[in-house]
N, C-alpha and C positions, 0 to 999 in steps of 0.2 A: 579531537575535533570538538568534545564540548568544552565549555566553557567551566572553570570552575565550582566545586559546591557554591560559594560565596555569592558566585554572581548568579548562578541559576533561578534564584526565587526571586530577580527582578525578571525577568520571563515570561511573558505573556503565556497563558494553559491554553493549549490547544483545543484539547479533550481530557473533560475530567469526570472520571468512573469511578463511584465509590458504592461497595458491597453489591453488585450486580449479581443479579441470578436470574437465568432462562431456564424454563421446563418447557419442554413440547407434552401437550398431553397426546398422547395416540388411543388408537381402540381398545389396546390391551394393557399400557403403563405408560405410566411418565418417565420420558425421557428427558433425564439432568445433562442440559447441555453446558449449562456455566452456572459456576460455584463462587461468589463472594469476589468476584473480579472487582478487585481494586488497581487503577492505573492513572498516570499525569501525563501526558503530551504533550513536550513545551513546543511552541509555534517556531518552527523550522526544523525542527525535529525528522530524523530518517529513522525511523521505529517498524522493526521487523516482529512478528510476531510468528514464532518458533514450536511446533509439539509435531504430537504423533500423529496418525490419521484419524482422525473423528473426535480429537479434544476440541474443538470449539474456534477454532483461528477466525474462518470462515464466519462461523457462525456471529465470532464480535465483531469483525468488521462490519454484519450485515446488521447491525445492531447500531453503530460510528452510525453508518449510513439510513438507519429508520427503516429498513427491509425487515428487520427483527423488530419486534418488541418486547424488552425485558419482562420477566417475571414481579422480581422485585430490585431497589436500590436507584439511584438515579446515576444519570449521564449529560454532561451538556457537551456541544459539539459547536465552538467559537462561540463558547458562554449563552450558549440558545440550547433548544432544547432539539434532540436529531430530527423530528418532523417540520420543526422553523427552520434549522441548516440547511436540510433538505430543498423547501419552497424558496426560501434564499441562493439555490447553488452555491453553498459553501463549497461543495467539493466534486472533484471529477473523481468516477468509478473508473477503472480499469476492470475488468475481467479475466476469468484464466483463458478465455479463448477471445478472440479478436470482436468477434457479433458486429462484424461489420456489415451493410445490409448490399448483397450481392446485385440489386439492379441499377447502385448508385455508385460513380466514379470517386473516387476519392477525395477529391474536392468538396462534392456534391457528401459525403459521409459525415466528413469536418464541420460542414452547415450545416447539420442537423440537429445539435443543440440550442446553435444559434438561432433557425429559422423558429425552434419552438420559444426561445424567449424575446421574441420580437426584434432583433437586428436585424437594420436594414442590406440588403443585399452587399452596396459598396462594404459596410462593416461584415459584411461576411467573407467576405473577399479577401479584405486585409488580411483578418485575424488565420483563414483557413492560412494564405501564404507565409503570415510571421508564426503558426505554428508548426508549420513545413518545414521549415526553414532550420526550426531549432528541433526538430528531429532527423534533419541530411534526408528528407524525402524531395524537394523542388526536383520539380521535372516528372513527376509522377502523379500531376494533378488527374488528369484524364484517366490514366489507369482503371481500371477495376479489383475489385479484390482478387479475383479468383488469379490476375495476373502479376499478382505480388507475393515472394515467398512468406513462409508466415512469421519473421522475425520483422519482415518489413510491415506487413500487416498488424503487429501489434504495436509497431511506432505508429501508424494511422490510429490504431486504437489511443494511444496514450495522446497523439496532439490532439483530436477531439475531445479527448475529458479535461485537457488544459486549456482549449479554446475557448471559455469564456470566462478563464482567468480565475476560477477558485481559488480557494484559501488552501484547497486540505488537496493530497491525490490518497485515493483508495486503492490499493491495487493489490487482487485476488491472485498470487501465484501465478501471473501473468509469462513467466518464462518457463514454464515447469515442463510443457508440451515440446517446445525446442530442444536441439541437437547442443550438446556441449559447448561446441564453437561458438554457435549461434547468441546462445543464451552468456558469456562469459563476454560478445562484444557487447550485447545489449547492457550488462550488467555496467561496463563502463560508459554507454553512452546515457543509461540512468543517471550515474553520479555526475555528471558532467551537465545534465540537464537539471538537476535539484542544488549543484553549485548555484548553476544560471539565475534559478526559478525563487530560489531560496522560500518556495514551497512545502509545507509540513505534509510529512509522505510515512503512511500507514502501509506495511508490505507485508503480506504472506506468505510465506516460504517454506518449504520441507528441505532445505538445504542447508546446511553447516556453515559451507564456506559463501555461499549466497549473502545468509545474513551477514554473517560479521563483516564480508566487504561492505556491504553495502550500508552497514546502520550508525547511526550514531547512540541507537538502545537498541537492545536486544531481548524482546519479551518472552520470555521460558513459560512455555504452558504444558498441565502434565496431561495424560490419559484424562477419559472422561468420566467424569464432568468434567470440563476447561477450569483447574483453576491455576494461578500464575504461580508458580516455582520459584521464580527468579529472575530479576531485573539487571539485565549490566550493561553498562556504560562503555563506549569504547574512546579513544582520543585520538583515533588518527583525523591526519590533515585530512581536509576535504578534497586534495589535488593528488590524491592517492590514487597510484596504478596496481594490476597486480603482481608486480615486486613486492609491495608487502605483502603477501604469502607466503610469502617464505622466511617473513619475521617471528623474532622470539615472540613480542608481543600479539601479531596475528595467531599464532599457534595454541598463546595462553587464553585468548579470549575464546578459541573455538573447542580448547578443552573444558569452561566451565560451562558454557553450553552444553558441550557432551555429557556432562556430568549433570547437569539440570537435565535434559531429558531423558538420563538414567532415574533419578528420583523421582521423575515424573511419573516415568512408566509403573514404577512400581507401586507407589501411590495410587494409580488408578487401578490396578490390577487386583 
């Protein structure tokens, strides 16, 4: 799925992080959340970010996103700095849980970025339906959350952070709370919507085979403090099902992954 070394560094940077470091100071110690995080994110990019629990995934997406603010090192986020990106809507968040607001229909949920950046109702209209559309939600405009299972509800959650058309998607381990099933269709109606969108999409995952389906880089991060282990590339087609799972290739990419978060762990421990 990528392109070439060759051709890569005519590529627009996404996101580009060099020697970052976070410390939360607390009452009793500094906690080292990230360690000298260096990364490139070229713009269309499917980039998973992979560790153990409490190495920092989280933490640097909330970072991408201006929720964090680094220690030391800088970051820009579409060559701005993440609090411009931010006031810009460069990018839609996803969450690990839907935070959809329970006394508004779904329709009315999808408007609500809109209505805060000034578009006019007919424009809300549209954009809520054309991003309905591309999530297989139409017909569910009136709904409520509470009457949506929650694999559907976090497709309402992803066509709101894509309804006013960002550059970037954020997305915090957004399938991790679903059932198997659930989680493995969404998993292909992702790639089918980042074919679409051709969207640069930042993904947190605690799953092996989550990321390497889903990425076209795969960021290895070790125990904490987050810092990055290992960066791999993958080249499948983008119109991949999961048949490839059961390739040599899928196999070999989710063994250096396994192996980068074997180093990792131990590194942090």
């Amino acid at each position: 799925m990528n392109e070439p070394t060759s051709s890569k560094s005519s590529m627009s940077i996404s996101i580009d992080i060099n020697n970052l470091c976070l410390t939360f100071e607390t009452q009793t110690e500094p906690v080292h959340a990230l360690s000298d995080i260096n990364l490139q994110v070229n713009s269309g990019d499917f980039v998973s970010l992979i560790g153990p629990s409490g190495c920092g995934k989280t933490t640097l997406l909330r970072v991408i996103a201006d929720l964090e603010k680094p220690t030391s090192g800088t970051i820009t986020v579409e060559g701005k700095s993440p609090h411009e990106a931010r006031l810009d809507r460069s990018y839609g968040y996803v969450f690990q849980t839907p935070a959809l607001l329970p006394w508004r229909n779904i329709e009315s949920n999808i408007h609500l970025p809109l209505e805060m950046s000034g578009y006019s109702k007919d424009e809300q209209k549209k954009l809520s339906q054309q991003y309905l559309s591309l999530v297989s939600l139409i017909g569910f405009e009136k709904k409520y959350p509470w009457q949506l299972s929650g694999g559907m509800q976090q497709r309402v959650s992803i066509a709101r952070a894509l309804s006013f058309n960002p550059d970037m998607l954020l997305m915090d381990e957004p399938f991790g709370a679903l059932d198997e099933i659930t989680r493995d269709r969404l998993n292909e109606e992702l790639l089918h919507l980042w074919e679409k969108t051709q969207k640069t999409v930042v993904f947190v995952t605690h799953s092996i085979p989550e990321a390497v389906f889903l990425s076209s880089k795969i960021v290895v991060m070790s125990a904490r403090p987050g810092k990055i282990i290992n960066v791999i590339d993958t080249n499948f087609p983008k119109d991949r099902t999961f048949d490839i799972r059961e390739s040599t290739e899928f196999l070999e990419v989710s063994q250096l992954v396994r192996e980068g978060l074997k180093e990792g762990h131990s590194d942090g421990s």
